[in-house]
N, C-alpha and C positions, 0 to 999 in steps of 0.2 A: 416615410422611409428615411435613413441614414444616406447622406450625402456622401460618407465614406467611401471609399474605394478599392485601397489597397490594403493588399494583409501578410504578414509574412510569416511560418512556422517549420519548426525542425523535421525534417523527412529522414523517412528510413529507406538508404540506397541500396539495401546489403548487407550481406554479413560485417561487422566491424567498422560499418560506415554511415553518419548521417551527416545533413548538409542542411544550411536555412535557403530556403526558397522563396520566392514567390509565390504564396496559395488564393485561391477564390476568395472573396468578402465572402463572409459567412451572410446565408439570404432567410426568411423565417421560411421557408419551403424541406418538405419531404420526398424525397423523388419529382413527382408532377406536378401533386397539392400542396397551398398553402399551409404552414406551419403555425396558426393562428393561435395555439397555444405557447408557445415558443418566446427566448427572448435571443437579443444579441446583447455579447458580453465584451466591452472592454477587458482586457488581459491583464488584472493587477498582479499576482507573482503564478507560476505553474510549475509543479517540482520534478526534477528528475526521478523517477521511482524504478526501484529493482526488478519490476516485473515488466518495464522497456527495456532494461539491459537484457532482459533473460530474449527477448524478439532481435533487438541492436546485437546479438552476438551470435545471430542465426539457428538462435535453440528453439524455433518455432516455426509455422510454415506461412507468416507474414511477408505479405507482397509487398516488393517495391514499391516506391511512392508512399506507402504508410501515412500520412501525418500524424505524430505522435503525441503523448499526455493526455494525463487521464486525471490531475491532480490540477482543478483550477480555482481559482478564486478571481474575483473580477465584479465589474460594477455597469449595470444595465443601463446601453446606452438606446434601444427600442424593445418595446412587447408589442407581442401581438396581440390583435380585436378581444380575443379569450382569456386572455392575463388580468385578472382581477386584484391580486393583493400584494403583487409585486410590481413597481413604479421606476421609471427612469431613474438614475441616480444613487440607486441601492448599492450597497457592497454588499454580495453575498458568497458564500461558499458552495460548490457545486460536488453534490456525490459524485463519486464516480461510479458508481451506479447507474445506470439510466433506467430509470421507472414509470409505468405508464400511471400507477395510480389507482387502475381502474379493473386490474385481474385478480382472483385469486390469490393468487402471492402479497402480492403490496399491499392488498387488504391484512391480511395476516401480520406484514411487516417485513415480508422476505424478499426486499426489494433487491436484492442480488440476484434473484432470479426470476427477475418480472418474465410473465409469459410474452406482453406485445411489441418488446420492443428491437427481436432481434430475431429473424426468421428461423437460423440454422440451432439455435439452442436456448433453453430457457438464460435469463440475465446478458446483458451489456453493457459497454462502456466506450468512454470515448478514445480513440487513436491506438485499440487493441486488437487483435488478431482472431479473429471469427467470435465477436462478441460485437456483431452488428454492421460493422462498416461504418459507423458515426467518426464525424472528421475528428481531431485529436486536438488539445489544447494548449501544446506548447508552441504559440503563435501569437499573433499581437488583438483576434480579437475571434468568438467562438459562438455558435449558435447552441442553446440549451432547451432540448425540448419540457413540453410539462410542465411548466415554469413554477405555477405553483405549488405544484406538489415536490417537485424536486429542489428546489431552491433556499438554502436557511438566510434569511436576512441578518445581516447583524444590526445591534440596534443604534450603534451611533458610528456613522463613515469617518468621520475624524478618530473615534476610540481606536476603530480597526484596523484605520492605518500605524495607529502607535503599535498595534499589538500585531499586527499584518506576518510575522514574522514566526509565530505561535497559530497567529489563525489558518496559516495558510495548508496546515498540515491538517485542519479539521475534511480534509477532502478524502483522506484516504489515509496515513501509515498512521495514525493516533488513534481514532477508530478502531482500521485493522490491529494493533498492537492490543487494544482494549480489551475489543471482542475476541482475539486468543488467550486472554486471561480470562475474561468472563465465561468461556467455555469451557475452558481447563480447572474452574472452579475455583476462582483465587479469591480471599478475601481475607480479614484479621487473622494475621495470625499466620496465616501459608508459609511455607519453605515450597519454594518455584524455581522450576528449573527453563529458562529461557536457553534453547538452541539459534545461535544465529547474533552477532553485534552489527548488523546491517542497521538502515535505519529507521525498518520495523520493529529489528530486535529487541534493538534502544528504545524505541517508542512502546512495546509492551513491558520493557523491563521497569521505566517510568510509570506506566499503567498499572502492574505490579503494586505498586509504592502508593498510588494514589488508592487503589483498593486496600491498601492495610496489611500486605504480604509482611512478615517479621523477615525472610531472607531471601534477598532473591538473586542468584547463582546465574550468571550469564557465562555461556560457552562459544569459543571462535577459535580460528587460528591468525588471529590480523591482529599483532599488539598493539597497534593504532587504535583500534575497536574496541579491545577490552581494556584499553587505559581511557576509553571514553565512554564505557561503562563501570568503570570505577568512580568515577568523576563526580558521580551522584549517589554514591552510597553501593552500587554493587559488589558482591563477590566473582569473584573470577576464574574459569578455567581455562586455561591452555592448551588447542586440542590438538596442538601438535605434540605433546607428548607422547609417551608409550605408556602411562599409567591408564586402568581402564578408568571410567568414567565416575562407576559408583565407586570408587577408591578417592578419587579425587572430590567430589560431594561431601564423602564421610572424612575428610580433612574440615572438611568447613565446618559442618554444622553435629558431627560424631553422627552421623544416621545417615546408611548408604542409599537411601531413598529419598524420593523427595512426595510433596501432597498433589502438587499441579506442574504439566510438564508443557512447553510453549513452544510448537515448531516453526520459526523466523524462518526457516533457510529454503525448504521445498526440493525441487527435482534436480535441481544441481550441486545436491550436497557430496559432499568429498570426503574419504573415508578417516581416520583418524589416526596417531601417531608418527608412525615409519611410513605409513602407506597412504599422507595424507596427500600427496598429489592426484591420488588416483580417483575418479571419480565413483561412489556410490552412491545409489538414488534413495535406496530405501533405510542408508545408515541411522537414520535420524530417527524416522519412525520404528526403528528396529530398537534404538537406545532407548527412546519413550516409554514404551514396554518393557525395558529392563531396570529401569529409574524409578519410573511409577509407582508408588505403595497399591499395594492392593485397594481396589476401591478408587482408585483415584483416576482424575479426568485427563486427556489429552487435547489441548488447540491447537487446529492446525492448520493458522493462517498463513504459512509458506503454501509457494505455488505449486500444484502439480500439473502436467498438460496432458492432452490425451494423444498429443503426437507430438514428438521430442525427433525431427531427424538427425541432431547431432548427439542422442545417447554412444552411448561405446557397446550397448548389445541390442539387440531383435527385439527383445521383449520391451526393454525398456522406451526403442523407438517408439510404442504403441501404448508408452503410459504402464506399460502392465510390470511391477515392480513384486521381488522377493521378498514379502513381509511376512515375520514371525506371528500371525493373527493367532496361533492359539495359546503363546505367552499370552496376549492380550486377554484372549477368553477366558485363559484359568486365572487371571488376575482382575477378571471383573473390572477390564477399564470403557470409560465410554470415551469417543472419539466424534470430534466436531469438525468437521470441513467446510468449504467454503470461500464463497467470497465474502466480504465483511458487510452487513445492510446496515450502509451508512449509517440511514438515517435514524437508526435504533437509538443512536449514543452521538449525533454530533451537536445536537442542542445542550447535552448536560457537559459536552465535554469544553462549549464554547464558554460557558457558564466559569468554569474549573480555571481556565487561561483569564478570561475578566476579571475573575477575582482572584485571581492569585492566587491560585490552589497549585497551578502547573503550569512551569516552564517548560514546558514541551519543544523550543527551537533549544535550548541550552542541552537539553536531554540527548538530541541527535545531531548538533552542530552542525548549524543551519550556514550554511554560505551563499549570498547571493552572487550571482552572473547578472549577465546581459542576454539577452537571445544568440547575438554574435559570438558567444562563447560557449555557446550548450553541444557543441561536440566537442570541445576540448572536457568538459564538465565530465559527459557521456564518458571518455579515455580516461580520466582521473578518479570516476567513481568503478570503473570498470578494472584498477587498478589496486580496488580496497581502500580506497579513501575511506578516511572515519569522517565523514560528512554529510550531510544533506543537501544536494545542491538546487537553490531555485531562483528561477529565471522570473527576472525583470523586467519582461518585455518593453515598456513603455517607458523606464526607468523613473518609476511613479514613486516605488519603493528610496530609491537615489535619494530625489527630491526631497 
């Protein structure tokens, strides 16, 4: 057993509020039983992600107390009896995911939606909102069950830490960015329409580019955003305009359609031009079907919840949103949902950052913090920062 003792990570107080506290040492135990599969992880970086702002700003029905992050990278300071190929000392990257390995699903590959590891609904993750109750990783050190199954080793700890900065995103928004391109069908050649300069958005719009996309059209209303999807080769639209959408597209590329359409942004989307303050949920997935060429795919890695109690109407509090589905139907699109299964694409994507295929922290402008600073982080990304903020816990990264 680890001699350690003390551990500290960012809670969620409330609406518009998180605090660093004092948390439990993470123990290899499950409820009563031992966690004999299981490791404990030193905290090498853990990143703020959009879909804890979307909980931190009370758009979900996440208890008090929270401990939050779901985006960790870290290095094995015990395994348990059962841990066979993963050893003390290891940096590895952690899905966020949690998968048992051993169901249905995981077999398959759709470790997003493992059947055991989460009673109230198929898939879990760490430090999220009925997707299991697993404590959360933005903290100084975390328990990972399944170890070897969920776990990517990198292969050299020194490499990792040079590149720690790239790596750290193989947890979750590079992935996720991937796999709504690889759903939406992108590959040589594509003209891609990416809704959303978040730093999902940026991470598929880079995904885009690594798939072989010839144009790939990024839309926001944050000029901070879309001048940091410029930055690497995108095209841009300004959705605070009053032009419509396919107007603005057939400026760029003369064709008011696009082949693959990428939804970054999910159930907090905001309507466009005149009327962009205003919030609409289904703006997004309404535009996708009017973008879309006939035949063409939609990803739809933005979040959607199944209970929203700060929508602006009844329906929308319950998830249930006004979409144009038989545009869709008479345009023959298919549509991919989901959470992202890590582990489909974080080995080829760790590969891509090694060799220098992808600069993936340059793509999302990566800022590191301290942990003592991850609610000022929370307020500044909360504010539309063009950033990716992630925390240092141990200031490993510093060093």
């Amino acid at each position: 057993m680890t001699s350690h003792a003390s551990n500290r990570g960012v809670v969620y107080q409330g609406p518009g509020e998180v605090t660093v506290e004092s948390i439990a040492f993470p123990e290899l135990a499950l409820g009563n039983r031992r966690c004999d599969h299981g490791v404990i992880l030193k905290i090498l970086t853990t990143n703020i992600c959009g879909s804890d702002q979307h909980m931190v700003r009370g758009r979900t029905t996440a208890p008090q107390g929270l401990v939050l992050g779901h985006e960790i990278t870290g290095q094995v300071i015990e395994c348990g009896r059962d841990v066979e190929f993963i050893h003390v000392g290891d940096v590895v990257s952690v899905p966020f995911n949690i998968a048992c390995g051993r169901c249905r699903n995981c077999k398959e590959g759709k470790t997003g939606i493992c059947l055991n590891v989460n009673p109230a609904r198929p898939g879990a993750a760490y430090g999220y909102v009925d997707m299991g109750g697993w404590v959360g990783g933005q903290a100084e050190y975390v328990m990972v069950p399944y170890a070897d199954f969920n776990l990517l080793k990198f292969p050299d700890a020194d490499q990792a830490m040079e590149k720690i900065k790239d790596l750290t995103l193989l947890s979750d928004i590079f992935p996720t960015g991937y796999h709504g391109c690889v759903t939406a069908g992108v590959g040589p050649g594509s003209v891609v329409y990416i809704a959303g300069a978040g730093p999902v958005g940026l991470a598929a719009a880079a995904s885009a580019r690594l798939l072989g996309a010839a144009c790939v059209i990024v839309g926001d209303m944050i000029p901070d955003r879309l001048a940091q999807a410029r930055s690497f080769g995108c095209e841009t639209v300004d959705l605070r305009q009053d032009a419509k959408l396919f107007d603005m597209v057939e400026q760029i590329t003369g064709d008011p359609e696009v082949d693959a359409f990428v939804d970054c942004v999910g159930f907090e989307a905001h309507a466009c031009g005149h009327d962009h303050g205003h919030e609409q949920p289904a703006t997004v997935l309404n535009s996708a079907m009017e973008l879309t060429r006939a035949g063409g795919q939609v990803g739809i890695p933005g979040l959607y919840v199944t209970e929203d109690p700060g929508a602006e109407d009844t329906a929308a509090r319950h998830g249930s949103l006004s979409v144009r589905i038989g545009l869709g139907w008479a345009k023959s699109h298919s549509f991919h949902t989901g959470q992202c299964p890590v582990m489909k694409y974080n080995r080829q994507l760790m590969q891509a950052i090694l060799f220098g295929r992808a600069e993936i922290a340059k793509a999302v402008n990566v800022q590191m913090i301290s942990l003592d600073q991850a609610p000022a982080g929370y307020a500044d990304f909360d504010g539309g920062a063009a950033k990716k903020f992630v925390i240092d816990p141990h200031g490993a990264v510093a060093a």
